[in-house]
N, C-alpha and C positions, 0 to 999 in steps of 0.2 A: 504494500500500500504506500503510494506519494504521500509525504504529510505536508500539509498545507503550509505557504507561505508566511516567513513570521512577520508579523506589522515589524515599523519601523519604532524603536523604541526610543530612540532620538527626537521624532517629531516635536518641533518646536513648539506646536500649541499644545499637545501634550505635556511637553514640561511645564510649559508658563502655568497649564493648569496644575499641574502638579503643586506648583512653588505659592499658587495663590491660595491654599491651606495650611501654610509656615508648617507643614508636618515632621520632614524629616530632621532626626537628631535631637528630638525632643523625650524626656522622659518619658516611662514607662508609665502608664495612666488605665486601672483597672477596670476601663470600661471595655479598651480592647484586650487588654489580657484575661477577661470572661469568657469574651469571645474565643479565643486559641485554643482556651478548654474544653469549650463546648464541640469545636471542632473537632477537637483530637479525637473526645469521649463519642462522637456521633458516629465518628468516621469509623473508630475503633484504630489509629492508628496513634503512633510513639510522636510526632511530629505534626507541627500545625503552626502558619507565620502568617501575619498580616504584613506583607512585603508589597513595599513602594519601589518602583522599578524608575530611579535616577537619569543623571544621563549618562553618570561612568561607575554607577552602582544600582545592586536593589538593598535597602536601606528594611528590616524588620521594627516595626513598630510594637510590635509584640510575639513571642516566639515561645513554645515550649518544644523539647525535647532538638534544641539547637543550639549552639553554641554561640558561633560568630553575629553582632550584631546585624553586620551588615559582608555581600560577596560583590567582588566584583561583578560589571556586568558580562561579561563573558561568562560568566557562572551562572548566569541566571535563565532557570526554566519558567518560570514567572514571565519573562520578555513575550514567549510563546504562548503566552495565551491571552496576551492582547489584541484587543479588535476584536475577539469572537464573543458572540452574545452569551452564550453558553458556556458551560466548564469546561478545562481542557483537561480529560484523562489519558495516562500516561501510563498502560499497563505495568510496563518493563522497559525502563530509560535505557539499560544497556542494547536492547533490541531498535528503539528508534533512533533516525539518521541525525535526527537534531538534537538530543542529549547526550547516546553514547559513548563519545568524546570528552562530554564535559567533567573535569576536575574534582567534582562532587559524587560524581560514578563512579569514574577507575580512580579515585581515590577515596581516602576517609572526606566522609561519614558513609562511601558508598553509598549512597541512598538509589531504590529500583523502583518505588512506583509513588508518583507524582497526580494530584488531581485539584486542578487551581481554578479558583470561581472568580473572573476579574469584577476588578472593584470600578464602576463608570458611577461617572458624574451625572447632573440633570443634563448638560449639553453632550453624553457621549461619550466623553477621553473614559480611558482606562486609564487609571493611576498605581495600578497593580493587580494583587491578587487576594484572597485569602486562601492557603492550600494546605492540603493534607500531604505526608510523607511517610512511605513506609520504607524498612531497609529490606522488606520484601518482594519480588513481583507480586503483583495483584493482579493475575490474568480477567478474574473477574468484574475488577475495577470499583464502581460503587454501585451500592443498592438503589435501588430509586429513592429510597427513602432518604438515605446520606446523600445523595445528590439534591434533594428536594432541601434539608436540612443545610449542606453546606451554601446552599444560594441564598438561603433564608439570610442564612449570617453574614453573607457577605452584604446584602443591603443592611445588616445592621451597622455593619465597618460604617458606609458610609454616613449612616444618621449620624453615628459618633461624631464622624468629620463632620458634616452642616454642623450641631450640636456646637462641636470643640471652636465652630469658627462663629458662627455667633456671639457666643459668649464673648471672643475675644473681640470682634467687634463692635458689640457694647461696651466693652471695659474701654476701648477706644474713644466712644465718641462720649464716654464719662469722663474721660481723664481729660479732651478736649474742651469737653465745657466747664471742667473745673480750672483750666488753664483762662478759657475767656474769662470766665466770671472775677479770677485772681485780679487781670488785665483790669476788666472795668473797675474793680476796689480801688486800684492801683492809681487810676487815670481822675477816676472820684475823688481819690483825697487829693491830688497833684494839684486840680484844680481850683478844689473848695466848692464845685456846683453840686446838689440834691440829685437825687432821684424821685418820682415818681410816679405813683400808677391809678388809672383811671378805670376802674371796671364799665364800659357801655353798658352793658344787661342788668345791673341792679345799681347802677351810678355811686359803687362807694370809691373813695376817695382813698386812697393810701401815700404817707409821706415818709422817707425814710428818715434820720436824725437830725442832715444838714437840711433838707427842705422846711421842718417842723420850728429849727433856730433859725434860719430866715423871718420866718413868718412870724416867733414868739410865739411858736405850740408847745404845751409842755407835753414831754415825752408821750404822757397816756391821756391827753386833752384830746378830746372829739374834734372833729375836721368833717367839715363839707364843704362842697362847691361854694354855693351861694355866701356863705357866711363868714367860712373860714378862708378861702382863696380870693373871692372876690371881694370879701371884706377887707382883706389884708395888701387889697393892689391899691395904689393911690385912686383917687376921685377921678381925678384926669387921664386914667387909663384905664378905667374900669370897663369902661362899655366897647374899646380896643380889643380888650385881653378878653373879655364874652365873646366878643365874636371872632376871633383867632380859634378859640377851644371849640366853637359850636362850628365854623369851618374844615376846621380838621377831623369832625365828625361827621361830617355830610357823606355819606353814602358814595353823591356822586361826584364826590372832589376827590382832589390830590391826595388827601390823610396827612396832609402838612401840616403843624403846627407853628405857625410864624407870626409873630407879633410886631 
């Protein structure tokens, strides 16, 4: 039997996909090391890797019954079952043209039967695999049931990844607004101008400390439009500064507030 051509494991939008989950080289994180388990114990085999396939490595994020973190890619039978929708089984690596050669065969750990469920994104890339390894052939290969099970797991691989990147792009645009928010504190006191806020839907009025010593509010003294803001602007700007605020509030104007 010809075995099919192996995708190209270099492709550049593959990598870039790759690289847009900061995964590799990252600690050991027991949501995929659950997963390894589960595979092993489903498979019934000694070996099971949630392997990212680099440009000059496949890179384990989670591994049992393996040693090396990560193998070169020339070592990697994980490469070979990129692109396909499906698992790639591998009765007996020493018998196919594409593995036995490879390093991981004719030598230690010997490993002979290979069966890898790749790991695709929502747009398609494969980013790897998650596979079972046995140091036996396995002419039989997997059950349906352990094929049905290791696919399961491998879209779990990737919830983990959506999950694992979420999070971290929350934590992103937190630490961003805590960086503006520093900025505004910053530019607030540099200046000496107030802050404050207008709710439209229930018209309450909030002043933060410099707006309330503008005006001679004590800290916990009641504040309103009519009373407190516009009682506090001089006589001869008062009916100015009404209608700057009630313009800036127009529906169908700018939202400028300019006095």
């Amino acid at each position: 039997m010809t075995a099919a051509p192996t995708p190209d494991p270099l492709d550049g939008a593959r990598l870039a996909a790759l690289d847009e989950y900061g995964i590799l080289d990252t600690p050991a994180e027991s949501g995929f090391e659950d997963i390894v388990l589960l595979a092993s114990q489903a498979c019934e085999t000694p070996t099971a890797l949630v392997s990212f396939v680099a440009k000059d490595r496949q890179w384990f994020k989670a591994r049992i019954g393996f040693d090396p973190c990560e193998t070169p890619l020339t070592q990697s039978v994980c490469a070979h079952a990129l692109g396909r929708d499906g698992i790639l089984v591998i009765p007996d690596l020493t018998r196919d043209p594409r593995t036995r050669d490879n390093a991981l065969v004719t030598g230690d750990p010997q490993i002979r039967f290979y069966a890898g469920a790749p790991l695709h994104t929502r747009d398609g890339f494969a980013l790897g695999t998650l596979c079972v390894i046995d140091s036996v052939p396995r002419p039989e290969g997997l059950t349906v049931r352990q094929t049905a099970t290791l696919t399961a797991l491998a879209r779990q691989v990737m919830v983990q990844l959506e999950l694992r990147r979420a999070i971290e792009n929350r934590e992103q645009a937190l630490a961003a607004r805590a960086r503006a928010e520093e900025q505004l504190r910053l530019a607030v006191e540099a200046t000496g101008i107030g802050i404050f806020d207008f709710d439209l839907a229930t018209g309450e009025l909030r002043w933060d400390a410099r707006v309330r010593a503008l005006f001679g509010v004590p800290a916990r003294g009641p504040i309103t439009y009519a009373e407190t803001y516009l009682g506090g602007v001089h006589p001869d700007d008062r009916e100015r500064a009404d209608a700057a605020v009630r313009a800036a509030m127009d529906a169908d104007g700018v939202g400028v507030f300019d006095t």
